[in-house]
PASEBA-1860 file (N, C-alpha, C; in nm, 3 decimals):
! residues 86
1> XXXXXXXX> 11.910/6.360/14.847/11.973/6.232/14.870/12.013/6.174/14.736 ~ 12.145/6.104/14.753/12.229/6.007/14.585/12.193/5.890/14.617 ~ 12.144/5.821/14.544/12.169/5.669/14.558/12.316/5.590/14.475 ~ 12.369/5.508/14.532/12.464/5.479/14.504/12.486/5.300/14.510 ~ 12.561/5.278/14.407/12.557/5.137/14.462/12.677/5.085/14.505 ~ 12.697/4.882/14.621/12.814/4.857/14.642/12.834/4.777/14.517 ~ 12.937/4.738/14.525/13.046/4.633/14.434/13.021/4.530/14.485 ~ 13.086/4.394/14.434/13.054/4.297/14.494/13.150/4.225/14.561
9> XXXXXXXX> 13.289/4.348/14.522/13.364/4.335/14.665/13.324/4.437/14.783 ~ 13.252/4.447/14.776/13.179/4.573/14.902/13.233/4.705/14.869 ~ 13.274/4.766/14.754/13.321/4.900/14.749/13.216/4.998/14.683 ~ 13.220/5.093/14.730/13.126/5.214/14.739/13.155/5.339/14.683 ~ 13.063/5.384/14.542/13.136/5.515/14.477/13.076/5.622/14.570 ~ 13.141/5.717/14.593/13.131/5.829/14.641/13.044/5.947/14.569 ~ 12.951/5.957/14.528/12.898/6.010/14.395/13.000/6.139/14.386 ~ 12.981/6.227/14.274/13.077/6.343/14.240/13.058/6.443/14.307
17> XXXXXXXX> 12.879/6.496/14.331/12.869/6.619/14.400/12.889/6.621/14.537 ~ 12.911/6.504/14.604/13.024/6.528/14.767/13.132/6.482/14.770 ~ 13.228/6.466/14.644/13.378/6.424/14.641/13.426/6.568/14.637 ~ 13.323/6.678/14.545/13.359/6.806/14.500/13.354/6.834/14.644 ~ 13.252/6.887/14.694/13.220/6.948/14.823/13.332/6.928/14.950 ~ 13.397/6.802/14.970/13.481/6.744/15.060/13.622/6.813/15.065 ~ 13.688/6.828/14.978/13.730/6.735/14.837/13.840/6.631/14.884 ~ 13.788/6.512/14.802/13.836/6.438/14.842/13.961/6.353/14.685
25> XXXXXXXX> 14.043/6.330/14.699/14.122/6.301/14.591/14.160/6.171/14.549 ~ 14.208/6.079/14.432/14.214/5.933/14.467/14.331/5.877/14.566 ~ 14.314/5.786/14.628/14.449/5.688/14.723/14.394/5.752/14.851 ~ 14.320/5.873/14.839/14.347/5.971/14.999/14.241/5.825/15.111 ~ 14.293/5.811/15.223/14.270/5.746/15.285/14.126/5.838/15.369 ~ 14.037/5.744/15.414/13.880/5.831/15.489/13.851/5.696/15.565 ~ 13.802/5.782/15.680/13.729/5.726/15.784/13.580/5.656/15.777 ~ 13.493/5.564/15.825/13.459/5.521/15.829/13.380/5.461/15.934
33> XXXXXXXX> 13.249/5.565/16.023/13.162/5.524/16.109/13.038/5.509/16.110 ~ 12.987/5.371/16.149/12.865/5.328/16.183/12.794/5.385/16.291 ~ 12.631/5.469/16.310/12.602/5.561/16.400/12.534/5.444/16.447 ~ 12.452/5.510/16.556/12.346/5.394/16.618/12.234/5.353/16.582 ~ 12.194/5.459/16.457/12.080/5.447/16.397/12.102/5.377/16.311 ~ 12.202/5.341/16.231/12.278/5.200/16.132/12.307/5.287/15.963 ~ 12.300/5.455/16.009/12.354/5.521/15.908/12.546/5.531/15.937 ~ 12.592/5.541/15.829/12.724/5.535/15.779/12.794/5.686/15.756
41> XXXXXXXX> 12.869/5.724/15.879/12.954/5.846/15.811/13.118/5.823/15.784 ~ 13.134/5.920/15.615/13.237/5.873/15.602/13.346/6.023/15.595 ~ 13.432/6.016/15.667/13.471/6.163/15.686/13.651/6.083/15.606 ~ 13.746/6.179/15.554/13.850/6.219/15.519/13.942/6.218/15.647 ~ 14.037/6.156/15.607/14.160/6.148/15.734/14.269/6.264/15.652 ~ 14.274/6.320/15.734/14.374/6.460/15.721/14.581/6.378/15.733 ~ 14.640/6.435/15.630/14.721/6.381/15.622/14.840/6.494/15.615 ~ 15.000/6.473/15.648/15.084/6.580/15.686/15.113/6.614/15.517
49> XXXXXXXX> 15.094/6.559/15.436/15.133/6.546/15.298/15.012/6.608/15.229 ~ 14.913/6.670/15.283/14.796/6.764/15.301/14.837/6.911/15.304 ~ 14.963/6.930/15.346/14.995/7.044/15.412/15.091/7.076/15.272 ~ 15.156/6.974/15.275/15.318/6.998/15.168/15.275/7.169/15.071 ~ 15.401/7.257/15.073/15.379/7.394/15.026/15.305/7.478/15.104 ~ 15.200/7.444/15.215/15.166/7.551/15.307/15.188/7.631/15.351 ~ 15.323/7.609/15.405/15.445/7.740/15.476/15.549/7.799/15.396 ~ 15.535/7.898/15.386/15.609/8.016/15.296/15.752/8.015/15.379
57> XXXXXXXX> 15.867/7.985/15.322/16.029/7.976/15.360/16.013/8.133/15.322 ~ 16.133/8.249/15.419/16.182/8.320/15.421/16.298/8.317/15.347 ~ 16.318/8.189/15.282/16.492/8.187/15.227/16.450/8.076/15.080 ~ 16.597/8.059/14.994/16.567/8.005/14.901/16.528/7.842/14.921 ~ 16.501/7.793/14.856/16.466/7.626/14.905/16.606/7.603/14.850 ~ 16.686/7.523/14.972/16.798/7.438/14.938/16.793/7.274/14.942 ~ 16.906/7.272/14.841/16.970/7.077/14.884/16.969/7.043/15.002 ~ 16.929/6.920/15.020/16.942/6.851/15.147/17.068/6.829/15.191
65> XXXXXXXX> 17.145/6.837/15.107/17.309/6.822/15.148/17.327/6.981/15.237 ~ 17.307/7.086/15.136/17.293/7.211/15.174/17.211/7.243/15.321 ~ 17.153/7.185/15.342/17.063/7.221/15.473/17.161/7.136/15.582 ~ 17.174/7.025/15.544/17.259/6.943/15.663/17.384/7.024/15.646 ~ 17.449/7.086/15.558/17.587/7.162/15.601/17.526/7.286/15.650 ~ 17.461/7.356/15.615/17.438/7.486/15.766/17.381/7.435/15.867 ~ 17.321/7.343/15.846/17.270/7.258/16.014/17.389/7.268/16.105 ~ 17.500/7.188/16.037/17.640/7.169/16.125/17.674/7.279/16.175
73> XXXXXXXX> 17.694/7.411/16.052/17.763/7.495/16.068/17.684/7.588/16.180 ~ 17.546/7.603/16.205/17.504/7.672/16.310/17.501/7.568/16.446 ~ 17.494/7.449/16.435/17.526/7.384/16.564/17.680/7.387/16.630 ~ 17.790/7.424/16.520/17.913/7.463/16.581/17.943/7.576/16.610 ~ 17.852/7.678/16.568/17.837/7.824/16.653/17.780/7.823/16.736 ~ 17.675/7.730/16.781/17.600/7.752/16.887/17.705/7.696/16.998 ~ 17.767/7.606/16.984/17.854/7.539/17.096/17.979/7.589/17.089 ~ 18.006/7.702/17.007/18.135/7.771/17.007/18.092/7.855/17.165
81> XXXXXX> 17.995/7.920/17.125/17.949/8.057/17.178/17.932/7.991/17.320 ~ 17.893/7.843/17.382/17.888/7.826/17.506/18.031/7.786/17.539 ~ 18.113/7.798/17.503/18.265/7.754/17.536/18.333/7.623/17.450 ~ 18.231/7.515/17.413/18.239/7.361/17.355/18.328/7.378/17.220 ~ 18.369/7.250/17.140/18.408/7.271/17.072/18.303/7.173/16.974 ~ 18.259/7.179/16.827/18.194/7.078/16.789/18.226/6.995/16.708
END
């Protein structure tokens, strides 16, 4: 067990050897529950910006301009190919 102390705006350091273990990083937003026994768990909120670089592209990373012009250009093949025009 860490002992730890609050602030006297009520804020609470996380000691180091379960920030490592977690890991938890600064700004990252965490949860916050009171059990019934009047112990405190504080778990990490998982965020999509958690993920960023996870998935390996098959192709080069393009401009956003670049992605919205083959966007078009395969949405006007796709509606070529059903008869439409786009």
């Amino acid at each position: 067990m860490v002992r730890t102390n609050i602030s006297s705006k009520g804020q609470i350091t996380i000691p180091q050897v379960f920030r490592q273990r977690m890991p938890l990083t600064g700004k990252q937003e965490v949860e916050v529950d009171q059990l019934s026994d009047g112990s405190v768990i504080v778990r990490p909120v998982a965020s999509i910006l958690n993920l960023a670089g996870s998935i390996a592209l098959n192709r080069p990373l393009l401009s956003s301009r670049e992605e919205r012009r083959q966007a078009r250009k395969g949405m006007a093949e796709q509606a070529a190919k059903r008869g439409r025009s786009a």
